[in-house]
N, C-alpha and C positions, 0 to 999 in steps of 0.2 A: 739330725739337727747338729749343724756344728757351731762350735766354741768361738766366741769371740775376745777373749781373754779382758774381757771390760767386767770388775764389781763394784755392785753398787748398795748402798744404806738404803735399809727401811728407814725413813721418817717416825716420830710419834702418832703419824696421820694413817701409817700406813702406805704411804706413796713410796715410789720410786721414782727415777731418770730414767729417761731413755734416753742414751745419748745423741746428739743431734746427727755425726755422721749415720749412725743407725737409722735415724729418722730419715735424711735426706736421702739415702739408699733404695730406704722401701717407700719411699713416697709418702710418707704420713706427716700429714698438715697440724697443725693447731687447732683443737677442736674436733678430730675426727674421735671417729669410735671404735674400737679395739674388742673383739672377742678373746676371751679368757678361754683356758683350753690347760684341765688338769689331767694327768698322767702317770698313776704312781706318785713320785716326789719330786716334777717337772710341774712347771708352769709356764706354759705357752702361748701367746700373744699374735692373734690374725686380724689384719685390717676386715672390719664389718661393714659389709655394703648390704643394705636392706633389696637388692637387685636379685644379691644370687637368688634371696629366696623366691624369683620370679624364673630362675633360669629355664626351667620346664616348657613352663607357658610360653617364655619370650620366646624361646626356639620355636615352640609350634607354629605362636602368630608369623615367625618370622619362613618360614618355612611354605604355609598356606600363602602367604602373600605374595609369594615369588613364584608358586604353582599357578597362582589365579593371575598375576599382571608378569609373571616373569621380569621382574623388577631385583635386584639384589638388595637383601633388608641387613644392616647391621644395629645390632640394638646393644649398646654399651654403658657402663656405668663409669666411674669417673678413672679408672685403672683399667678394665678390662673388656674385651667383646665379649659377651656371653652369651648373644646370639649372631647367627649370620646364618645367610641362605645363598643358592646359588653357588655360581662356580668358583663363589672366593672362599663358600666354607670351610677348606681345608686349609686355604690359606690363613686364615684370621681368626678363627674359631677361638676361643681363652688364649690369644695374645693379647699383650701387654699393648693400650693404644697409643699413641704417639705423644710428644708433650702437645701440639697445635691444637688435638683433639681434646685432649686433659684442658689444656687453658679455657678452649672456647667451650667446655661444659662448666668449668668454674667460673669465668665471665658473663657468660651466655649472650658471645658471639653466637650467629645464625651461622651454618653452617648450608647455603642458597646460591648454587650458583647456575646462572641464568644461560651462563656461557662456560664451554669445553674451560675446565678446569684440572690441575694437579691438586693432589692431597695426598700428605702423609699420614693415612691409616695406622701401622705400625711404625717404631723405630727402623728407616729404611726402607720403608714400603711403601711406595705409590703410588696412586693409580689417577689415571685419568680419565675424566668424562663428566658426567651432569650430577650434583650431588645435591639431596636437599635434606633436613635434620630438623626435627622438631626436640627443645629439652623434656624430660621428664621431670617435672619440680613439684619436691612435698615440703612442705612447710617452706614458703620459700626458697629454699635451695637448691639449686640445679645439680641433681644427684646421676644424669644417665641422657641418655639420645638417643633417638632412633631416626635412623640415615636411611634413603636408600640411594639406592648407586646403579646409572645407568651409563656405558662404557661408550653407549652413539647415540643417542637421543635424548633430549630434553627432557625433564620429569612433567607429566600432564599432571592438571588440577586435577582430577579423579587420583591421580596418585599422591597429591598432596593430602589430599582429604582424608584419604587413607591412614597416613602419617598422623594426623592427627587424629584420630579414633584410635590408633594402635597405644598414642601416648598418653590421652584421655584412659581409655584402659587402665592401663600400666599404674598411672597416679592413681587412679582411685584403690586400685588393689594393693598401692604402696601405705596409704591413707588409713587403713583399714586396720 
């Protein structure tokens, strides 16, 4: 862990600052949630995405679904891939996804394209081809996506339908 050379006052609440360049660095929004993380006489702060605790499962669906339609699955939360299948898994796998990706999961832009398309997956990473994206939303808020990604053909309604059962899933298990 290293030093940032920034201190800061406890309040009578108990609060702190975190300061903004800090914030705007790691990505932490207003309103998001923070794990606590103690160590000895450290106290350490991770952005909380109720996702990881799906990373398991999300890999597997994502995995089976790309054995059975040979479709490429990325299943992401609003920072990170956490799953991906196919020949982009090594590429993509817990990187950091792109802001276009980040925005259209906090918007919930549809992420549908009908026609041969570019998309930035990662910071400088893009790919071309047929992309289609359903959000994962729990309590209204569009918390994750799951994409899948074909490089020369069009996504079929059987693969759409898919997409939806996999995100149907996902919420209900995030719900829970």
């Amino acid at each position: 862990m290293k030093t940032t050379g920034v201190v800061r006052r406890i309040d009578e609440l108990g609060r702190i600052v975190i300061p903004k360049e800090i914030r705007r660095s790691l990505h932490i929004r207003d309103g998001e949630s923070l794990e606590i993380f103690v160590d000895k006489d450290m106290i350490g702060l991770k952005k909380y995405s109720s996702m990881n605790d799906l990373e398991e499962i999300s890999f597997a669906l994502s995995e089976s679904i790309y054995k059975a339609l040979n479709v490429t699955v990325l299943i992401m939360d609003r920072d990170e891939i956490i799953a991906c299948s196919g020949p982009l898994k090594k590429k993509y796998q817990g990187k950091r996804i792109s802001r276009f990706l980040e925005d259209s999961i906090v918007q919930k832009k549809e992420l549908n394209s009908i026609h041969r398309s570019k998309v930035e997956i990662s910071e400088g990473m893009i790919e071309d081809g047929f992309f289609y994206g359903e959000f994962i939303v729990v309590n209204g808020d569009s918390i994750g996506e799951v994409v899948l990604y074909e490089p020369d053909k069009s996504i079929s309604e059987t693969e759409r339908h898919i997409v939806t059962i996999v995100t149907q899933f996902l919420t209900k298990h995030l719900e829970q």
